[in-house]
N, C-alpha and C positions, 0 to 999 in steps of 0.2 A: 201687570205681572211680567216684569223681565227676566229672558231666561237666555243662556248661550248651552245649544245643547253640542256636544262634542262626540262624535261617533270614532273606534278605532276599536282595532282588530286584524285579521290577517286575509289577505286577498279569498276572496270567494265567500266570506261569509258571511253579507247581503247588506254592506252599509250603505251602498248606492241604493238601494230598493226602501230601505228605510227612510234616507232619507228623500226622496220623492215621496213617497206615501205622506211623511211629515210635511213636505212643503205643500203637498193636493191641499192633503187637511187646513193648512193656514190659509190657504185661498178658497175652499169653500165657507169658512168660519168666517173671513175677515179679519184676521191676524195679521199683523205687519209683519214678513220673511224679511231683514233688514239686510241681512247678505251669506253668503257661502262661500266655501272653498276647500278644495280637496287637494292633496298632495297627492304625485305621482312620482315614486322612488329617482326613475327616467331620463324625467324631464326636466330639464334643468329649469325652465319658466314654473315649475310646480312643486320641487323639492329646497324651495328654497325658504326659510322662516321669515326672511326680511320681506317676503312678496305678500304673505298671508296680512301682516300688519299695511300694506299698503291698498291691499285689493279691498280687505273690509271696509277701510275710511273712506275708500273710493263709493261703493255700494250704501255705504252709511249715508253717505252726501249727496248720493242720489237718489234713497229713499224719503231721509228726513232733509229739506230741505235750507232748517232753518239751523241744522246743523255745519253747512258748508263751509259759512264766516268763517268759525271758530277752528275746523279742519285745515281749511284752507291760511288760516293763521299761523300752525304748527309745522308747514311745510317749511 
């Protein structure tokens, strides 16, 4: 069952908490957490949309291994 779950909302109202409590739960079950990332208005290393696509493939390829080839081909 693949899912990308997507948390948003406005400062203080608990998507950091959730999503820990989400990532415990995939590590006590044995669920593959394949990757994360949170923007931060800020910061320029955080608010930027062209990072979110590279950070994931990054995470991707370092979960699923057999995934890298084909990542690593698109670069």
């Amino acid at each position: 069952n693949d899912a990308i779950i997507w948390l948003y909302g406005p400062a203080g109202a608990g998507k950091s908490a959730i999503a820990q409590t989400f990532a415990e739960a995939c590590a006590r079950n044995g669920t593959l957490l394949v990757g994360s990332f949170f923007f931060w208005r800020t910061d320029t290393s955080r608010n930027n949309p062209q990072m979110l696509f590279t950070t994931i493939a990054y995470q991707m390829a370092m979960s699923i291994p057999e995934l890298r080839p084909k990542i690593n081909a698109m670069v």
